[in-house]
Structures are given as structure tokens and as C-alpha cells.
C-alpha positions as CSV (number, residue, x, y, z in Angstrom):
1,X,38.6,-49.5,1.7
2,X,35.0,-50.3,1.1
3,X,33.9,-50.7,-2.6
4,X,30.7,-49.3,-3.6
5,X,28.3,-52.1,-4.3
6,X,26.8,-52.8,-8.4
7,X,23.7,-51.5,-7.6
8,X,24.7,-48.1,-5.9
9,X,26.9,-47.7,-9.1
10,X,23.8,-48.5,-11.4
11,X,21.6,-46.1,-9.4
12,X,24.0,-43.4,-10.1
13,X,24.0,-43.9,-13.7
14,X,20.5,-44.1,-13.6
15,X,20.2,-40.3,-12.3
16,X,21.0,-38.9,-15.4
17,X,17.8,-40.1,-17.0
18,X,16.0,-38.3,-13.9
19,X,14.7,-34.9,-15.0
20,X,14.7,-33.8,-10.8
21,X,18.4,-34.0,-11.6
22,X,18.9,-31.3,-14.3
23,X,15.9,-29.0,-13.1
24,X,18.5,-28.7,-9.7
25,X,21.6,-28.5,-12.5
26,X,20.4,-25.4,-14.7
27,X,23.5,-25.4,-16.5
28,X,23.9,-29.6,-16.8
29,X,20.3,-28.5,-18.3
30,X,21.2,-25.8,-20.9
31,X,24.0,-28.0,-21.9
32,X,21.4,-30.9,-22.7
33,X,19.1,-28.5,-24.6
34,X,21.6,-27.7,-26.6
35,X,23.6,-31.0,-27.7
36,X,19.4,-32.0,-28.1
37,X,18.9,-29.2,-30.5
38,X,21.9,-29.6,-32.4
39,X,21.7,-33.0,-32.8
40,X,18.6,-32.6,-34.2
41,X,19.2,-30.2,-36.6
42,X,22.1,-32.3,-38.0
43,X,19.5,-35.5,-38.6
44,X,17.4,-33.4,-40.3
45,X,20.0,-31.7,-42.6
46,X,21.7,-35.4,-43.3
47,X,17.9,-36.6,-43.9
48,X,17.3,-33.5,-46.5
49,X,20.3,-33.7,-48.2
50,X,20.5,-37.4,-48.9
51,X,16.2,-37.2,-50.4
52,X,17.9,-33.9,-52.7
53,X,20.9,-36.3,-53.3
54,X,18.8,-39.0,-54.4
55,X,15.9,-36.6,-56.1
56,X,19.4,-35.3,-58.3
57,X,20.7,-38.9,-59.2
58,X,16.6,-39.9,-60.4
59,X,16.4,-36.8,-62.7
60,X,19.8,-37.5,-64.3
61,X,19.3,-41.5,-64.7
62,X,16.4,-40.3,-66.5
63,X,18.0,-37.4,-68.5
64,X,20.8,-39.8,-69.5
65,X,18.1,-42.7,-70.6
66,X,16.2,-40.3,-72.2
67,X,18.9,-39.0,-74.3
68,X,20.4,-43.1,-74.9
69,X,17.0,-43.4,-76.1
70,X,17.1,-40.4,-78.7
71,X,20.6,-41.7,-79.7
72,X,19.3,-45.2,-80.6
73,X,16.2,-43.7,-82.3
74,X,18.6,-41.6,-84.5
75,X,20.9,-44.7,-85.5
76,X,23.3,-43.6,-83.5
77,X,25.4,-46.9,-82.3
78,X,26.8,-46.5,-78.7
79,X,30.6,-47.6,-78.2
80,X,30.6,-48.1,-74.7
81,X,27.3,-48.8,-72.0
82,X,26.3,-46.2,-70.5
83,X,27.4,-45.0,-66.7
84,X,23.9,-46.2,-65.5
85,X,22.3,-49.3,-66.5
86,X,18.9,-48.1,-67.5
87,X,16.2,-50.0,-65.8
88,X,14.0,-52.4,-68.2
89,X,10.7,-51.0,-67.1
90,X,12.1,-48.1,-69.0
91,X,13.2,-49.5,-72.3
92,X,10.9,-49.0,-74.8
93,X,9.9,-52.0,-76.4
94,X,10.6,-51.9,-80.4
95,X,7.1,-53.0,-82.2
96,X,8.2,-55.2,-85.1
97,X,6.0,-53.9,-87.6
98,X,7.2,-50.5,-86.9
99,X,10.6,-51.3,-87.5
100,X,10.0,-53.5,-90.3
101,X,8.2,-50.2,-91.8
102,X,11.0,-48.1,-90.6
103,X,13.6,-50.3,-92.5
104,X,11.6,-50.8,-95.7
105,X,11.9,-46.5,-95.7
106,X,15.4,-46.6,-95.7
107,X,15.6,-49.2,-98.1
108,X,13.7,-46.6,-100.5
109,X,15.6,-43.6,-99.0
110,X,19.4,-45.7,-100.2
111,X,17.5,-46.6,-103.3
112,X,16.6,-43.1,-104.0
113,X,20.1,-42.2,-102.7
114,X,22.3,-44.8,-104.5
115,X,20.8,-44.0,-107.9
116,X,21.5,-40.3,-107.5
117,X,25.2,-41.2,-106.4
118,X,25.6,-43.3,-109.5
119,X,23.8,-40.9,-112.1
120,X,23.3,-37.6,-110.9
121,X,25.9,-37.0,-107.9
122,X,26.2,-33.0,-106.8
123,X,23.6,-31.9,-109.3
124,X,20.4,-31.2,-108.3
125,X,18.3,-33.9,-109.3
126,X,17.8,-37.2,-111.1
127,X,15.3,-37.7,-113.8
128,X,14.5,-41.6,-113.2
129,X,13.6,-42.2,-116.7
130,X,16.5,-40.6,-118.3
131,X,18.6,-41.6,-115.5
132,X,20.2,-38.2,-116.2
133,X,21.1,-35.0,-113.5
134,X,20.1,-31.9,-114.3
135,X,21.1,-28.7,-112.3
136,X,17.3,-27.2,-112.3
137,X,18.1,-24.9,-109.2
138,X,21.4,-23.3,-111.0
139,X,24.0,-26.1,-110.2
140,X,23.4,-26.3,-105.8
141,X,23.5,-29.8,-105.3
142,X,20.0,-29.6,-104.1
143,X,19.4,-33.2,-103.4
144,X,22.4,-33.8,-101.9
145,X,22.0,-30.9,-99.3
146,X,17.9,-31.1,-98.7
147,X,19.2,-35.0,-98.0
148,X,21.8,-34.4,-95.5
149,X,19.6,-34.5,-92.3
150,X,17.5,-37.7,-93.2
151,X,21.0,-39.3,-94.0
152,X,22.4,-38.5,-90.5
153,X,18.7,-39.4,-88.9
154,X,18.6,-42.5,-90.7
155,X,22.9,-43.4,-89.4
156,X,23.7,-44.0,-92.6
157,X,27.1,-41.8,-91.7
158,X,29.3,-43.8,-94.8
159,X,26.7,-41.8,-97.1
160,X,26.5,-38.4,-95.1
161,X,30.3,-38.2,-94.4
162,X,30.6,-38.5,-98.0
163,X,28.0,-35.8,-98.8
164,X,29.8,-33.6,-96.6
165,X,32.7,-33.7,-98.1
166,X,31.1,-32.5,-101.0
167,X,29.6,-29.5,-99.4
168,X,33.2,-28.8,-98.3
169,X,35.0,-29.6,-101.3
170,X,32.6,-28.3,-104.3
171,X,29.6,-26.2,-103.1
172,X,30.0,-23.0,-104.3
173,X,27.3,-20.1,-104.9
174,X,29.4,-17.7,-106.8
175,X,27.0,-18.1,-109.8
176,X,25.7,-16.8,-112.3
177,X,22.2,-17.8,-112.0
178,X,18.8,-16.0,-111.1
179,X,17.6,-18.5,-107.7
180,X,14.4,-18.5,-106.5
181,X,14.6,-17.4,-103.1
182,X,11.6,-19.2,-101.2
183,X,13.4,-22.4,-102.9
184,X,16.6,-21.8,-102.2
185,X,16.2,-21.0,-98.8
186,X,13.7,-24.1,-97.9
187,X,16.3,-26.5,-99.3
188,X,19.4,-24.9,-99.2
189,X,19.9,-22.6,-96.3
190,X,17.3,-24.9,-94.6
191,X,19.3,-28.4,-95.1
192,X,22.5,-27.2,-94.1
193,X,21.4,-25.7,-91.2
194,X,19.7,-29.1,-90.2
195,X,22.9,-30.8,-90.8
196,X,24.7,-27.9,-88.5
197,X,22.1,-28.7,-86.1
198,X,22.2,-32.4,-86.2
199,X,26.4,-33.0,-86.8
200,X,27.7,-30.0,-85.1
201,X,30.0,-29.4,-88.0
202,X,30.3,-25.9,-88.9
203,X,31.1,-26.2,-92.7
204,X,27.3,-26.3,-92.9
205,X,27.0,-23.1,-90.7
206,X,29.3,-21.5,-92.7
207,X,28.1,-22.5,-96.5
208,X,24.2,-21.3,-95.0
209,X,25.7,-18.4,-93.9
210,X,27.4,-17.5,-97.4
211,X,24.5,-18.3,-99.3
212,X,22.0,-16.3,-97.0
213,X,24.3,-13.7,-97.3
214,X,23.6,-14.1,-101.3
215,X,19.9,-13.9,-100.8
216,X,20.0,-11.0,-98.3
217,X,19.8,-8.3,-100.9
218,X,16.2,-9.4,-102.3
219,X,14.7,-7.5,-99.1
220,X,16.0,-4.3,-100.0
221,X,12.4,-2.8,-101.5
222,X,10.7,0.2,-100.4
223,X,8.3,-2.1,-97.9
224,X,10.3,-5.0,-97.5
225,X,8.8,-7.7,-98.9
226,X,11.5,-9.3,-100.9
227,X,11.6,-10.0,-104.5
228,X,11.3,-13.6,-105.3
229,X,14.5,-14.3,-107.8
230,X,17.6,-12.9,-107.2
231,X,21.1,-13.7,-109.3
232,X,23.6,-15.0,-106.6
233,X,26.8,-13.9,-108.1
234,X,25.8,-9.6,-108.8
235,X,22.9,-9.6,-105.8
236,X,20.5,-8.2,-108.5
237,X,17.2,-9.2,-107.2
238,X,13.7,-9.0,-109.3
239,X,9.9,-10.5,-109.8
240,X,8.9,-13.4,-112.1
241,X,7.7,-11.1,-115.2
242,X,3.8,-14.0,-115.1
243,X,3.4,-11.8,-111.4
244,X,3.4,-8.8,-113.0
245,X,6.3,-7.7,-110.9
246,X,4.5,-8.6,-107.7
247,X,5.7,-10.9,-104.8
248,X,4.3,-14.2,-104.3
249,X,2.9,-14.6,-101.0
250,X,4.3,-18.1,-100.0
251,X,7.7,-17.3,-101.5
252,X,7.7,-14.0,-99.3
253,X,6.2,-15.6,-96.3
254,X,8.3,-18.5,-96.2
255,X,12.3,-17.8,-95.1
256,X,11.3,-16.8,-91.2
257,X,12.2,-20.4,-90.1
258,X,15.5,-20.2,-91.6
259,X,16.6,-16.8,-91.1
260,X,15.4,-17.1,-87.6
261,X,17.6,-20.2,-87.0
262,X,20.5,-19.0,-88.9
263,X,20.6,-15.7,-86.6
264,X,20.4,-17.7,-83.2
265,X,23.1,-19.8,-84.5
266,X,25.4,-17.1,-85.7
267,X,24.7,-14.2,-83.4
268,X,24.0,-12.3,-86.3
269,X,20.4,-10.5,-86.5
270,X,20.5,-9.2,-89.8
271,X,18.6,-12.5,-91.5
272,X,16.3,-12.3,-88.6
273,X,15.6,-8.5,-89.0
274,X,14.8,-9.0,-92.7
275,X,12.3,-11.8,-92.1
276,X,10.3,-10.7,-89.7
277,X,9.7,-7.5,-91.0
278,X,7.8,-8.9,-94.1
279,X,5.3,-10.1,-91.3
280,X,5.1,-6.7,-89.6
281,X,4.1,-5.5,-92.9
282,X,1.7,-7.8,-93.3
283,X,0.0,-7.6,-90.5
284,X,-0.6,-3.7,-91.4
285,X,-2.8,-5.2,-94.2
286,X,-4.1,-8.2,-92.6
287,X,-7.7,-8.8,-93.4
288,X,-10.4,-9.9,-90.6
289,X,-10.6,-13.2,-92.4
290,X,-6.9,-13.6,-92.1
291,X,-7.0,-14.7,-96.1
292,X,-4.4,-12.8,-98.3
293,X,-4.2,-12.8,-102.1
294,X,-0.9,-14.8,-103.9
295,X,0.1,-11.2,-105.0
296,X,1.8,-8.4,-102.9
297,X,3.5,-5.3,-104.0
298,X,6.5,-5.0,-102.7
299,X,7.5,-1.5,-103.4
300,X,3.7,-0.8,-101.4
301,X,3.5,-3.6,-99.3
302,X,-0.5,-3.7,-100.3
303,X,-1.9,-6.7,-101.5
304,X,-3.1,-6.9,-105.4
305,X,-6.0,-8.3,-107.1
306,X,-5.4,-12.4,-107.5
307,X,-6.6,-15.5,-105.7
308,X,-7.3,-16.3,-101.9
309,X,-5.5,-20.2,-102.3
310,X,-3.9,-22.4,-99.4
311,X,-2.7,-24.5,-102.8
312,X,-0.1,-22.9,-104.4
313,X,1.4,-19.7,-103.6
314,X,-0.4,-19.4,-100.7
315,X,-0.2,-22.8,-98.7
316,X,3.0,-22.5,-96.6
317,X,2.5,-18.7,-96.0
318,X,-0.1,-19.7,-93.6
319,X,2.4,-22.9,-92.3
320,X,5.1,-20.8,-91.5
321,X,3.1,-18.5,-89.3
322,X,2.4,-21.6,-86.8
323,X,5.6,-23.4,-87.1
324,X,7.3,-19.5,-86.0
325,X,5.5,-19.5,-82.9
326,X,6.6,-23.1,-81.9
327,X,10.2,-22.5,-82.8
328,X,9.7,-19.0,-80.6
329,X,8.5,-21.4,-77.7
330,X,5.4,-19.8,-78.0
331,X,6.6,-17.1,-76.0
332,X,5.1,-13.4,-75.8
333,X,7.4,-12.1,-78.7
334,X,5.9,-14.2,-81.4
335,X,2.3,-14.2,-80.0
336,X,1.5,-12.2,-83.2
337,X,2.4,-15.0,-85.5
338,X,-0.2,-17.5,-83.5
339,X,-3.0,-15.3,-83.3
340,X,-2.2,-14.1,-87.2
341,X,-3.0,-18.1,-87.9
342,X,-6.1,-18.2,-85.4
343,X,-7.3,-15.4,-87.7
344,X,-6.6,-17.6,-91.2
345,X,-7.7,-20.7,-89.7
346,X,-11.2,-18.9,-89.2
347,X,-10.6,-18.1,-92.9
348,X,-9.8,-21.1,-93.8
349,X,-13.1,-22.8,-92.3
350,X,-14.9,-20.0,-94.3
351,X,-13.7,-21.5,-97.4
352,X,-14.5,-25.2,-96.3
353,X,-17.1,-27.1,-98.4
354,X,-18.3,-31.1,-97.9
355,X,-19.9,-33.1,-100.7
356,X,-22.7,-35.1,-100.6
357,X,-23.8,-37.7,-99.5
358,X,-19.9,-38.7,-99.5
359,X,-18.9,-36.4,-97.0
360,X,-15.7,-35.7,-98.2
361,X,-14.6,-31.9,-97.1
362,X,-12.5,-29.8,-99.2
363,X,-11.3,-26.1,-99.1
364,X,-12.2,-23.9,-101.8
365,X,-10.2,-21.3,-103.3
366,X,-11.5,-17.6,-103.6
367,X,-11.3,-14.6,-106.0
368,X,-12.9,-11.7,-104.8
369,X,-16.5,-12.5,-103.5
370,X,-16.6,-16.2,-105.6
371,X,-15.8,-19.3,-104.9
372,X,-13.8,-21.7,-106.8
373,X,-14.5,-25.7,-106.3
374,X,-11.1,-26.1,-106.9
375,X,-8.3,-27.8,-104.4
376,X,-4.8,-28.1,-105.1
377,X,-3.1,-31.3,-103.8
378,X,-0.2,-29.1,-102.4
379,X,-3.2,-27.9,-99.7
380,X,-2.6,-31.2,-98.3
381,X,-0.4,-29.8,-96.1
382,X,-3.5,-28.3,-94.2
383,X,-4.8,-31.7,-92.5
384,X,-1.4,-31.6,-90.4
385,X,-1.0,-28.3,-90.1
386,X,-4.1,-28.1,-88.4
387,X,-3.7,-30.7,-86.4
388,X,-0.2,-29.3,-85.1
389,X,-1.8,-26.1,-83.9
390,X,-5.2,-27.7,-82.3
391,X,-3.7,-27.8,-79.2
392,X,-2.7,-24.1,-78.8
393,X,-6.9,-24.0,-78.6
394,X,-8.9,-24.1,-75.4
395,X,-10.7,-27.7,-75.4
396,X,-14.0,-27.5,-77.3
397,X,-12.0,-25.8,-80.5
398,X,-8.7,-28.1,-80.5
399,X,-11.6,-30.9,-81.4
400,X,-13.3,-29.0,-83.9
401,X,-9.8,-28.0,-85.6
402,X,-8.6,-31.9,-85.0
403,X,-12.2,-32.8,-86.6
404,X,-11.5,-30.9,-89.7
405,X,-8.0,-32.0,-90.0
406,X,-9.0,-35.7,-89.7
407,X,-11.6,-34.7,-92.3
408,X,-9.8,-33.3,-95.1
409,X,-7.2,-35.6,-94.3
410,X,-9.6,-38.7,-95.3
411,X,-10.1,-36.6,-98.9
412,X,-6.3,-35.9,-99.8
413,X,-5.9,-39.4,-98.6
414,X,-8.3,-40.7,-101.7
415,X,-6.6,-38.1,-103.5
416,X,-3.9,-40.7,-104.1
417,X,-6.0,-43.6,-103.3
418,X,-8.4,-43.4,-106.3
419,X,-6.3,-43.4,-109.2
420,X,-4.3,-46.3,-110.7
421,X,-1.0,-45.4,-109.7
422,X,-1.5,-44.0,-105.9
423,X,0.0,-40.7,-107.2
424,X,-2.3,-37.7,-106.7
425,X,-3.4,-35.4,-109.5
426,X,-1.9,-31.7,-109.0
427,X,-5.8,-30.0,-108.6
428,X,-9.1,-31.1,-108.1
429,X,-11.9,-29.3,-109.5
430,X,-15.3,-30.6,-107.3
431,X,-18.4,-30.4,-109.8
432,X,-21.8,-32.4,-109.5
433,X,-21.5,-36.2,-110.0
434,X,-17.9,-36.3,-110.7
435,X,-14.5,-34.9,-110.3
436,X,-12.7,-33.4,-112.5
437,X,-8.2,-33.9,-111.5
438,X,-5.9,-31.8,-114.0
439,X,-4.6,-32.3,-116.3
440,X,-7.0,-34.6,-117.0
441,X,-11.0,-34.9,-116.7
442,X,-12.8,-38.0,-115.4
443,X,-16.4,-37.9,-116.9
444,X,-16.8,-41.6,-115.8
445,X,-15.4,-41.3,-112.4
446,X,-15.6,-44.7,-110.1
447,X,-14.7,-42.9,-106.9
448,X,-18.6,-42.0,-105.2
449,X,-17.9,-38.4,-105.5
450,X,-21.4,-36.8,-105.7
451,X,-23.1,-33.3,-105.5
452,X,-21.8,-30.5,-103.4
453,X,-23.2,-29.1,-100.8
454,X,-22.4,-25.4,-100.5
């Protein structure tokens, strides 16, 4: 039998390729189209799904980093490396005068800490001099609570674990004792939620929650804005008789944060209710200058004849109102809280004054159409404050606000700087040549503080 020869075998393979072939083949050619098309389709879909794979494994290498990073920062010691070795370009180089700054602060912090351990421990502060605790906030272990977060920040866990144990073991607000409730809920109800937040142990949730609950019944006026001073044991709730049995601003205008927080975290809206009405009632009075007096009514809700201060019992009123829309994510339901403090920032420019030719800015306080040269050091708060909310501004007025924060920032800064100790007088009263800090007055004053210019 003849055998075909290699090149009438390689000329037959070689058809295929021809296109004359398949265009006399319709089906051979269908068949081709479709193995083309499918084969095509499975490239792609490999080619998309390995560039999502890949896009997936980036974002979580960084999510992981990211969170290793926030870890270290916190003092928290890993056991074990982490799944994925984080690339060096994206380790943060540690700058050795920031961390030699960073451990002379908590060399103060367990200074500060040790002493109150040895002479004041579960009271509510240390006096220094006396080396002796006092319970000045009825016997809550304020110290020990406010310090629970910057003991878990810092990893100092020997001290916070101890600390803890305390609050488990011998906090208890079944007492007979009138609290104020702006400062009981800023240190108390706000440091154990922190240390919820931060250690995930719910003896914290549940002390805030107990001691909240104590608080609660200070709301119950005829407008809502709370009394300032209720007794935690019988819930009977009242005003400081120097108000004239009028609510203080600040201490009215300063539990949102908290009661906001601890109603996300216990599902519970009753806090949050109670706080955020006292806003909705103020807004019904709100000025166009956005400045309220230190005194409201709270049977009313109107505001009374007294001072226009962002010192005391004013200052963190007008703090709060910011800080509420960041912890709302500046979302549409707090929008009134932001544009509230557009409105007192405007206010607060109002009240601005600069001497000269020193150029150092100050805000002034007000009392019904007169000014007062007077600045309280707590109104340092205002410099970052200010700076916080610039960037909630279009452009041009985030740099006039960040101007005027770096501004009065340079004056509460030589509020310390110019005396002998570096401690700051509590008010500073701006007359011409000199300046006069209570409780004492300078008349010789080596600080270049001259005229004002009003």
C-alpha cells in the first residue's frame, strides 16, 4: 500500500488555517466562532478576576498595616508578626525627638500617677503640697476614672488593669452627695466610656450607664434644660443658689458628647433624647450673633440678663456644638449643630480685639451693649477649637478662621510664657500700657503689652 508522502500530510494540516476551508464548512465555521468566543470570554474573566483579586489583597495589606501601625502608636506590644510582612517603604520612621518628648510625657503622666496611688488612691484628687486626697467630687474616684484612657493609650496595662479593678470592685454612686452634672458627666460618664471604647470591657459601659442613669432626672424642667446639681442617691435635682436658680450655659450645653455616645453604645435613646433637646431649645432663642448669656431659665428656656463669655461658663457650650457634628460625621442630622457654631464664630470675631503695636489678639467679653477687656485663660480653648472647624469652611474663610486661631493662640501662649513660673493667671484684664492678670495686678509689667486698639 502506498504511504502518503510528509508533505501531502503537512499540506493537509495546513488547511485548517485556510479560511476557503471553513467558508465551504458552515458548520466547521460556527463551531470555530464559538470555541473563539468562548475562549475569549474566559481570558477576560480570569484576567478581571485575578486585577479584583489582587486590588482585594492591596487594600487589606494596607488595612492590616494601617491598623499594626495604630497598635504600636497605642503601646500595644504585638505577640506574634503579623500575616503580611508590611513593606518598609511603609513603616513610618519614629523621629527621635518625638519620642524622646513622647516618653518624657509619660514619665510625668506615672509621676503624676504614682504619687496619687501612694497618697490619694480612689479619691478624687491629690493635693501635692499636703500630699493628701480629698473626695472634692463627692467620693467618685475622679482621677482614677478621667485617667483610665491615657493609661490604656500610653500601655501602661500593669496601672490600668489595676484601676479597673477598682472601678469593678469599689465604684459606687449610691451617695449622698449633690454632683455637679456638667462635671460629672465630662469626667465620669465621659472616662468610662473612653475606657469602654478603648478596652472593650463592659464594667465601664455598665458603671457609665448607672451613673447616667443618676444624672438623668436633672432634665426633668418644664423646657428641658437641666439643672446643674443633682444628689445621686434621691435624684433631687436643683440650681447653684449664686445663679439665682438659673442654668449655666456650659454646664447645660456640655453632656451631648456623652449621652450621645452612651446611647449608640447601649441602644438606649433616652440620654440621647435628653441632650439634644436642650439644643432644640436653644436654638428657639438663638441670637443672630450666635452669643448667649451664662444664664438660662430652665423652667422658660429664655435666656437671662448676665455676661456674653467664651471664659467660663460659656467656653465649652460653643465647643461642644462643633465636636457634635464631627462625632455625627457631619451628616445632615446634626447640620444644625455646625451651622449653630458658624453663627457663634461670627460672634466670636465680633468680640475680637488686637493691641497695639504688639499685635496680640484677644476676645472680649460682653454685657449687654459693653465691652469688657477682660479674657479668661479657660478661653484658650478657642485657638484649637477654631482651628478644628476651619476646614468645614470654603477656602478663603478656613484661612481667615486658621489666622485667628494661630493669632490668639500666640497670646494664650505668653499667657504662660510671661510670668515666672510658666503657669497662666486665671483672667486677664487688657488696659493701656499694661496688663492687669487676677488675682493679681502688674503695674510694672515687662511683657510689651501696650494700648488697645478697639
Amino acid at each position: 500500500m502506498a504511504r502518503r508522502s510528509s508533505s501531502s500530510s503537512s499540506s493537509g494540516a495546513w488547511r485548517y488555517l485556510n479560511p476557503a476551508y471553513y467558508l465551504k464548512r458552515p458548520k466547521r465555521l460556527a463551531l470555530l466562532f464559538f470555541v473563539f468566543v468562548a475562549a475569549t470570554f474566559a481570558f477576560w474573566d480570569r484576567q478581571s478576576l485575578v486585577s479584583e483579586h489582587e486590588s482585594e489583597i492591596s487594600r487589606l495589606r494596607n488595612e492590616i498595616n494601617q491598623l499594626h501601625g495604630q497598635l504600636r502608636k497605642a503601646g500595644v506590644l504585638l505577640e506574634e508578626n503579623p500575616a503580611t510582612e508590611i513593606p518598609r517603604k511603609d513603616l513610618v520612621e519614629i523621629d527621635p525627638i518625638n519620642n524622646e518628648r513622647r516618653e518624657k510625657v509619660k514619665e510625668a503622666m506615672l509621676h503624676a500617677w504614682n504619687s496619687y496611688v501612694k497618697y490619694a488612691w480612689g479619691m478624687d484628687e491629690l493635693q501635692p503640697q499636703s500630699k493628701n486626697g480629698v473626695n472634692s467630687f463627692g467620693g467618685l474616684g475622679a482621677t482614677l476614672v478621667d485617667s483610665l484612657d491615657t493609661l490604656y493609650i500610653m500601655g501602661l496595662r500593669d496601672e490600668f488593669q489595676k484601676a479597673r479593678d477598682w472601678v469593678a470592685e469599689s465604684l459606687s454612686f449610691d451617695k449622698d452627695y449633690d454632683a455637679s452634672v456638667f462635671e460629672t458627666t465630662i469626667r465620669v460618664v465621659g472616662g468610662l466610656l473612653s475606657a469602654y471604647d478603648m478596652s472593650g470591657d463592659k464594667v465601664f459601659l455598665e458603671k457609665a450607664k448607672d451613673i447616667a442613669d443618676r444624672l438623668l432626672p436633672a432634665w426633668d424642667t418644664t423646657s428641658g434644660i437641666p439643672y446643674n446639681s443633682i444628689n445621686l442617691a434621691h435624684g433631687r435635682a436643683h440650681n447653684f443658689g449664686w445663679t439665682n436658680g438659673d442654668s449655666i450655659l456650659a454646664d447645660s450645653g456640655t453632656e451631648q458628647l456623652e449621652f450621645i455616645a452612651l446611647s449608640q453604645r447601649t441602644g438606649d435613646p433616652k440620654y440621647q433624647l435628653k441632650a439634644e433637646n436642650v439644643i432644640r431649645q436653644l436654638q428657639k432663642i438663638y441670637p443672630s450673633d450666635g452669643l448667649l448669656p451664662i444664664y438660662i431659665n430652665p423652667q422658660s428656656g429664655q435666656a437671662s440678663y448676665s455676661t456674653i463669655t467664651f471664659g467660663a461658663m460659656g467656653d465649652s457650650f460653643y465647643e461642644y456644638l462643633l465636636k457634635v457634628w464631627i462625632q455625627g460625621n457631619k451628616t445632615e442630622s446634626v447640620k444644625h449643630y455646625r451651622q449653630m457654631w458658624e453663627t457663634s464664630m461670627e460672634g466670636l470675631i465680633s468680640l475680637t480685639r488686637q493691641t497695639t503695636p504688639s499685635n496680640y489678639t484677644y476676645i472680649c467679653e460682653k454685657s449687654g451693649g459693653s465691652l469688657s477687656h477682660k479674657m479668661d485663660e479657660l478661653a484658650c480653648f478657642a485657638p484649637g477649637m477654631l482651628a478644628l472647624g476651619a476646614s468645614g469652611y470654603g477656602p478663603e474663610k478656613a484661612k481667615q478662621i486658621m489666622n485667628l486661631a494661630e493669632e490668639l493662640a500666640r497670646t494664650c501662649y505668653n499667657f504662660y510664657q510671661t510670668t515666672p513660673t510658666k503657669l497662666a493667671g486665671e483672667n486677664y484684664y487688657f488696659h493701656a500700657e499694661q496688663v492687669v492678670y487676677g488675682p493679681l495686678s502688674l503695674s510694672s509689667n515687662p511683657v510689651p503689652w501696650h494700648q488697645l486698639f478697639c
